[in-house]
C-alpha positions in Angstrom: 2.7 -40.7 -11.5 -1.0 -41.2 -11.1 -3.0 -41.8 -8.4 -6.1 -43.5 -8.4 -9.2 -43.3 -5.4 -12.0 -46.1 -5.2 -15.0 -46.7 -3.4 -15.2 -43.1 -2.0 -17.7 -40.4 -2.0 -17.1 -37.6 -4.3 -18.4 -34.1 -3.6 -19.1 -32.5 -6.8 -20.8 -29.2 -7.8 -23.8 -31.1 -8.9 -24.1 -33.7 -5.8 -22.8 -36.5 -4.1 -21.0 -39.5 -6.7 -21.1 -42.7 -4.4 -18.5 -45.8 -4.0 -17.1 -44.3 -6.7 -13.4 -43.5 -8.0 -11.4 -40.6 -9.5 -8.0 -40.6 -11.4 -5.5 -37.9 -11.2 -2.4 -36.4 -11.8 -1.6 -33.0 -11.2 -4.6 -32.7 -12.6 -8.1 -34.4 -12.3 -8.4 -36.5 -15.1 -11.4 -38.8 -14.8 -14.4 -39.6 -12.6 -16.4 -42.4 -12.4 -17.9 -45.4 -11.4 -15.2 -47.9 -9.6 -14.7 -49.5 -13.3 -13.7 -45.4 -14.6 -16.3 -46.2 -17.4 -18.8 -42.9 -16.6 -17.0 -39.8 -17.1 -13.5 -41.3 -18.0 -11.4 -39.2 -20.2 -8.0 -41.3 -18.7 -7.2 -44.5 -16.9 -4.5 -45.7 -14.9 -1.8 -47.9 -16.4 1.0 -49.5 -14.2 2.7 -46.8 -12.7 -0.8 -45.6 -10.9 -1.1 -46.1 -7.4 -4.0 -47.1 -5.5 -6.1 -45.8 -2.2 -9.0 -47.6 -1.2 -11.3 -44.5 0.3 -13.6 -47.2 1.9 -16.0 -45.1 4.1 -14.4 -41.5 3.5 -15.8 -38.8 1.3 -13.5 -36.5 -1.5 -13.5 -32.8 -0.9 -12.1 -30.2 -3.5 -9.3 -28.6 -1.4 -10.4 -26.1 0.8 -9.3 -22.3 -0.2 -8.8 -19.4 3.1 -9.0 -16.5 1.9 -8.6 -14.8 5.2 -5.5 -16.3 7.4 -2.9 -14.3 9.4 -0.6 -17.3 10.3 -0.5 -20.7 12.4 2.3 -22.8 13.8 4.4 -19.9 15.1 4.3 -17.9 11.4 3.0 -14.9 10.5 2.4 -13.3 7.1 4.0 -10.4 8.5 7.2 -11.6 9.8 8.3 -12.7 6.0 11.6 -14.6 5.9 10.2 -17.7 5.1 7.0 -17.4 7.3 4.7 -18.3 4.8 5.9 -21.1 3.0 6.1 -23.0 6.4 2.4 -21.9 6.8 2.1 -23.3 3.1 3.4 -26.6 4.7 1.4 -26.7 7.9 -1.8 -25.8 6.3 -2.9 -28.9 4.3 -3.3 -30.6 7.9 -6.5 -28.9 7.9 -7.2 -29.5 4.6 -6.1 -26.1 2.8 -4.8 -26.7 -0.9 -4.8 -23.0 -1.5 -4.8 -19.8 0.8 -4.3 -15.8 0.7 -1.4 -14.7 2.8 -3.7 -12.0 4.8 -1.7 -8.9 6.8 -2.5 -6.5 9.4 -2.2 -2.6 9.3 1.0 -1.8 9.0 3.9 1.1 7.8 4.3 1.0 3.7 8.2 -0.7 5.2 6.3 -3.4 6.6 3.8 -4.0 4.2 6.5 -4.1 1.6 8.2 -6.7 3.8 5.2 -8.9 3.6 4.5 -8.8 0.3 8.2 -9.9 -0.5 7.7 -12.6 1.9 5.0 -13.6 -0.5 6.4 -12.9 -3.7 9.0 -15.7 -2.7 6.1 -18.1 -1.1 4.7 -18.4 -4.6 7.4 -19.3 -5.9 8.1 -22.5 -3.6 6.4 -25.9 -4.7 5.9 -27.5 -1.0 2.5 -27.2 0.7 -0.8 -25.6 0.1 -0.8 -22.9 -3.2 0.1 -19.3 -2.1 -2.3 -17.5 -4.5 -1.0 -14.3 -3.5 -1.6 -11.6 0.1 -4.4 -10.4 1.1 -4.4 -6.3 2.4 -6.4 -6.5 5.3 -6.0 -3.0 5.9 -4.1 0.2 6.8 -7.5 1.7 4.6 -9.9 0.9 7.5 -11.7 3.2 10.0 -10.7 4.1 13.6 -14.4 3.2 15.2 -14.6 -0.2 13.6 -10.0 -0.7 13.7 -10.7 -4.0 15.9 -7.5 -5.5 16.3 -5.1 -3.2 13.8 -2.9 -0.4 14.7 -5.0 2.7 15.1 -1.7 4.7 14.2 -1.1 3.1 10.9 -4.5 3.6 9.2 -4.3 5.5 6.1 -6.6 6.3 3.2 -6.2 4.8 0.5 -3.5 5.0 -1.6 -3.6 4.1 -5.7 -0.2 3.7 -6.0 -0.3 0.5 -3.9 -2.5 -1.3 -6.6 0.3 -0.5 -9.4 3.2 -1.5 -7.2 2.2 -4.8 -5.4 0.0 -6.0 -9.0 2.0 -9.2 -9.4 0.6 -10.9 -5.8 -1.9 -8.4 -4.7 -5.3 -10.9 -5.1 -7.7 -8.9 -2.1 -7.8 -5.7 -0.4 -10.3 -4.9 2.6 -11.0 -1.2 2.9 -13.6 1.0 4.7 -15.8 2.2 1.9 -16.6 5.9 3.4 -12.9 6.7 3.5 -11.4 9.5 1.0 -10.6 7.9 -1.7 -12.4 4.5 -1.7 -14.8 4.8 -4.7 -11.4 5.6 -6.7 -9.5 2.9 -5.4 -11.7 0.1 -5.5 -13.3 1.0 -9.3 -9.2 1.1 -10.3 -8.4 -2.6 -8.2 -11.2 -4.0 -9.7 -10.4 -3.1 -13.7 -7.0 -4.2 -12.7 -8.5 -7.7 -11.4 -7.9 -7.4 -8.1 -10.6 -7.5 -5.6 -12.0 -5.6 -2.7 -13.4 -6.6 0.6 -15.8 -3.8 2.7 -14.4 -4.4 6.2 -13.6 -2.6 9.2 -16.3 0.3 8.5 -18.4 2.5 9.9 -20.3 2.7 6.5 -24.2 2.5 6.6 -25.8 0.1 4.6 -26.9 2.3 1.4 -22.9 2.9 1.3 -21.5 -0.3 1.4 -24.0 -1.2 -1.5 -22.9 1.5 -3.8 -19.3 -0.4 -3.0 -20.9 -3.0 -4.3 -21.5 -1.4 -7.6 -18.0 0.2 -7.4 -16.8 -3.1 -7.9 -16.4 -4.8 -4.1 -17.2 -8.1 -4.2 -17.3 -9.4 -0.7 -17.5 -8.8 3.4 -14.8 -9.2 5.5 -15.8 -11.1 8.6 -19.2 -10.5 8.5 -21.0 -9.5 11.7 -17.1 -8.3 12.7 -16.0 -4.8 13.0 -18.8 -3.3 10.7 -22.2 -1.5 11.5 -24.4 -3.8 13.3 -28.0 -4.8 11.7 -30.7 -2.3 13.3 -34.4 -2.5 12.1 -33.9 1.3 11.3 -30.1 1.8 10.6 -29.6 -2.1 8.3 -25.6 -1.2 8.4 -23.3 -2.8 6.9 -24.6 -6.3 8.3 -27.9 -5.4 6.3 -25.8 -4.8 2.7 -23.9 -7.9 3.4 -27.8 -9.7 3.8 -29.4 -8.4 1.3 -26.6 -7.3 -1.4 -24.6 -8.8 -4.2 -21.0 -9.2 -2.0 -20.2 -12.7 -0.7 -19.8 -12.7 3.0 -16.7 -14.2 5.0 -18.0 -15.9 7.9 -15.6 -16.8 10.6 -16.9 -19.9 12.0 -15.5 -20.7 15.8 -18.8 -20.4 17.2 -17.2 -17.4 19.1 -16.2 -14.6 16.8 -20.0 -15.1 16.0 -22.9 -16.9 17.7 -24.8 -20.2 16.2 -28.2 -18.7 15.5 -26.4 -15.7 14.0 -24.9 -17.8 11.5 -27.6 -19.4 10.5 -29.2 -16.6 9.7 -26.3 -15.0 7.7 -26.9 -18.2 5.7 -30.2 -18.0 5.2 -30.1 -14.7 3.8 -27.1 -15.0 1.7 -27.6 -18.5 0.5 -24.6 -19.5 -2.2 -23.3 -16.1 -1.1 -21.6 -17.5 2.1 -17.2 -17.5 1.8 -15.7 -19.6 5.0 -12.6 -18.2 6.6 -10.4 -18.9 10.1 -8.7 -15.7 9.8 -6.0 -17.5 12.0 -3.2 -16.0 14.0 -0.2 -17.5 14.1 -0.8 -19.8 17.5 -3.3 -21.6 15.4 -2.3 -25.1 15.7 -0.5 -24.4 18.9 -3.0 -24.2 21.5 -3.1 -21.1 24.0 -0.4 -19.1 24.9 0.7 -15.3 24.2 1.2 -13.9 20.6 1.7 -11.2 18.5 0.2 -9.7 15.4 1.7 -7.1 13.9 3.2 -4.1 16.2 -0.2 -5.2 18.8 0.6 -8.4 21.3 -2.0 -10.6 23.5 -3.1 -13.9 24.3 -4.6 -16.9 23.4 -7.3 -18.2 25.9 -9.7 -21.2 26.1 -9.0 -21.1 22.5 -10.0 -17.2 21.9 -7.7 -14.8 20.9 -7.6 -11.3 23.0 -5.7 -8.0 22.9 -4.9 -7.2 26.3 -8.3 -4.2 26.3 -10.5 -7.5 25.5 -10.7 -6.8 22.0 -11.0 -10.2 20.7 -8.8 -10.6 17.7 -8.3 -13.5 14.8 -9.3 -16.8 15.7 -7.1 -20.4 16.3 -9.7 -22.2 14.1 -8.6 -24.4 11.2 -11.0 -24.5 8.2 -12.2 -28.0 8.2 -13.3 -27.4 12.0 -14.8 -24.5 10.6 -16.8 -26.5 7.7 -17.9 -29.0 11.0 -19.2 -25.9 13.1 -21.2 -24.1 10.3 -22.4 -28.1 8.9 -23.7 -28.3 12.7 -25.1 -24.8 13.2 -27.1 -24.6 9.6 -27.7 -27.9 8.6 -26.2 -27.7 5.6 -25.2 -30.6 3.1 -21.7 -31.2 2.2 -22.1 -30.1 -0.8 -23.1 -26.8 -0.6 -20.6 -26.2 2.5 -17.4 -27.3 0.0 -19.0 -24.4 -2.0 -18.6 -21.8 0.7 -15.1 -23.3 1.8 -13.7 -24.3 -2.1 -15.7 -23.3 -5.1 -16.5 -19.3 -3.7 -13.3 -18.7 -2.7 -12.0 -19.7 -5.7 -14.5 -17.5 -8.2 -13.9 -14.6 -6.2 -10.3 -14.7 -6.4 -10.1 -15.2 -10.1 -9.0 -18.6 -9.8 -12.7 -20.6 -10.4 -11.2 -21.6 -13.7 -8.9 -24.4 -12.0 -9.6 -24.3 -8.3 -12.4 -25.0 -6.1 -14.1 -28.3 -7.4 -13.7 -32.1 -8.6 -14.2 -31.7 -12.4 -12.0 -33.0 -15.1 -9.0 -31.0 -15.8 -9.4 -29.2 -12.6 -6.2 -28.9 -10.4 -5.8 -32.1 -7.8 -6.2 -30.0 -4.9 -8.4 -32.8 -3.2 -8.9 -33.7 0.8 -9.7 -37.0 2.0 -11.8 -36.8 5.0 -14.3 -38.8 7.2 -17.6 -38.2 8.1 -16.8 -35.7 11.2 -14.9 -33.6 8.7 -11.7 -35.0 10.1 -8.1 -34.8 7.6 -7.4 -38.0 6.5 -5.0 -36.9 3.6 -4.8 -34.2 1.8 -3.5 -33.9 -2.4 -2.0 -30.3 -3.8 -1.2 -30.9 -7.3 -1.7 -34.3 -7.1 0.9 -34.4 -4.7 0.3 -36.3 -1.0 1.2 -33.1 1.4 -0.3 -34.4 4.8 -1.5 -37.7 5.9 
C-alpha cells in the first residue's frame, strides 16, 4: 500500500521543499508539489492513504551508528536484545542503527554478534545494518568505560570470521598490529573508527591513509587538543575522518561542539552511544562485565568515569541545532546522509530522493517524533 504526505516540509540534500508532498512505498517514489506534478515519477491510486503533515517537517530516518542499548537491552546480552531495541528505537526517530559492543572475551563477542546475525534477519523496527566493534583493540590510558582486562591487539582473524555483519570497528591506531588490520577491514569493506587512543595526531592521520574513516566520540577518550601536542582531537579537526559527536551537552561542552563543527564542517557524524537505561530514566545498569549508575541523566562507573550517554538521537539533533546554529538541513546530514556513506549504505539510506528507502520521520519544529516510517512501514506514532 502506498502512503501519501501533503503540505509538509521536506528536508532534502539540496534544501528545504515547502507545503509540499511525497509518495511512497517501501520505497520513495515521488516528490512534489501537493498536486505530485514536480518530480513525480508515481502517483497514488485508491489503495494510498493519506497524512496531512500540516505544520511538521519530513526527515530522512535518522542512522546511529554508535548505540550500546535502551529500554533494558543491551547489544551484549543477545537473546533477542536487539531486535527489541530495533522496536524501541524509531521512538526517537532511528530507521537504521549499528548494534555497538563493549570490550569483551572472543565468547562474548561471538555471543553478540549472533545476537545480531538474527536481529537482521527480523522485519519489526528500525534496520539492523550490522555490530559495531567498539573495542577489545583499544588502549589502557584512554580504556574509559571498557574492561581493562579484555583489551587485546588486534586480531585479523576477526575480520574473516564476523564478515557477514561486521559494518565498524574502533581501534587504537598505535597498537601492534593496527596498520595491518585496518588496511585488510577496509579492502574487505568494512570500516574503522580511531578511538580510545593514546595516538598523537601525525598517527591517527597516517590511520587515515590506512583506510580509517572516522572518530569515535570525538573529544572522548583520545589525546586532547594542545597548541604543541594537536592529539588526536587535532587529526579529527583538521583530517579526512568524520567525527562522531555525542551530543548531551555533557559528554562534551556547548562551545566545544561548536567548534568541532566549525572545523570539520560536512565532516560531523551524530551518535547517543546509549546504554541500555536510555529511555528509562536513572537508575543502576550494567555494560558489559563493568556496572554503575545512571544520574541526573549521566551515566557513571562507580570511579566517576562517565560512561555512554541516555540521549536519544533526535534530542541530540535539538542540542547540536541549539549549540551551532545549524540548519535542518545540514544537521539530517550529520544524523542521516553521513552515517549512511560511511557505512556503505549511501546508496539507499540517509536522504528523501526517489527510489531511496522510506526510512522517513515526521517531526515538529522542536525536533519532537511525531511518526516515524521504516520501509514504508508506520513503526512509532
Amino acid at each position: 500500500m502506498k502512503t501519501r504526505i501533503k503540505n509538509v516540509r521536506i528536508i532534502t540534500d539540496n534544501g528545504l521543499l515547502y507545503g509540499s508532498s511525497i509518495v511512497f512505498d517501501s520505497k520513495i517514489l515521488s516528490l512534489g508539489d501537493n498536486n505530485c506534478t514536480n518530480t513525480c515519477t508515481d502517483t497514488c491510486t485508491d489503495d494510498c492513504s493519506e497524512i496531512d503533515g500540516s505544520g511538521l517537517t519530513l526527515w530522512p530516518g535518522l542512522i546511529d551508528q554508535h548505540i550500546h542499548g535502551c529500554g533494558g537491552f543491551d547489544t551484549m546480552d543477545a537473546n533477542g536484545a536487539v531486535e527489541n531495541m530495533a522496536k524501541l528505537l524509531p521512538k526517537g526517530g532511528v530507521t537504521s542503527f549499528l548494534a555497538t559492543t563493549v570490550s569483551a572475551s572472543p565468547a562474548d563477542m561471538l555471543k553478540a554478534a549472533e545476537g545480531v546475525r538474527a536481529a537482521k534477519k527480523s522485519s519489526q523496527g528500525a534496520n539492523v545494518l550490522g555490530i559495531h566493534f567498539e573495542g577489545p583493540y583499544l588502549c589502557t590510558e584512554y580504556k574509559g568505560a571498557h574492561d581493562q582486562n579484555v583489551l587485546t591487539p588486534p586480531d585479523l582473524s576477526v575480520l574473516d570470521q564476523y564478515a557477514d555483519c561486521l559494518v565498524r570497528v574502533t581501534i587504537a591506531p598505535e597498537l601492534k598490529g593496527a596498520e595491518e588490520f585496518i588496511r585488510k577491514a577496509a579492502s574487505m569493506g568494512i570500516h574503522c573508527s580511531i578511538g580510545h587512543t593514546a595516538a598523537p595526531c601525525e598517527l591517527c592521520l597516517s590511520a587515515l591513509e590506512w583506510g580509517a574513516n572516522c572518530f569515535t566520540h570525538t573529544y572522548n577518550a583520545m589525546t586532547p587538543l594542545h597548541h604543541r601536542k594537536p592529539g588526536a582531537v587535532g587529526a579529527a579537526m583538521t583530517g579526512k575522518g568524520y567525527c562522531e559527536l555525542i551530543c548531551d551537552n555533557i559528554h562534551v561542552h556547548p562551545i566545544a561542539q561548536r567548534a568541532l563543527c566549525e572545523a570539520a564542517g560536512d565532516r560531523m557524524v551524530l551518535i547517543t552511544d546509549a546504554l541500555s537505561p536510555a529511555m528509562l530514566g536513572d537508575g543502576p545498569f550494567t555494560l558489559g562485565t563493568l556496572s554503575g549508575e545512571i544520574k541526573n541523566g549521566a551515566a557513571y562507573l562507580p570511579d566517576g568515569t562517565l560512561a555512554g550517554s541516555v540521549l536519544t538521537l533526535n534530542k541530540a539533533v535539538r542540542n547540536f541545532m541549539k549549540n551551532t546554529g545549524i540548519t535542518e538541513v545540514e544537521a539530517a546530514r550529520y544524523a542521516s546522509r553521513n552515517p549512511a556513506v560511511i557505512n556503505g549504505f549511501g546508496d539507499s539510506k540517509g536522504k528523501i530522493q526517489c527510489g531511496y528507502d522510506a526510512d522517513l520521520v515526521l517531526m515538529d519544529n522542536d525536533q519532537n517524533v511525531i511518526k516515524t516510517f521504516v520501509g514504508g512501514k508506520v513503526c512509532f506514532e
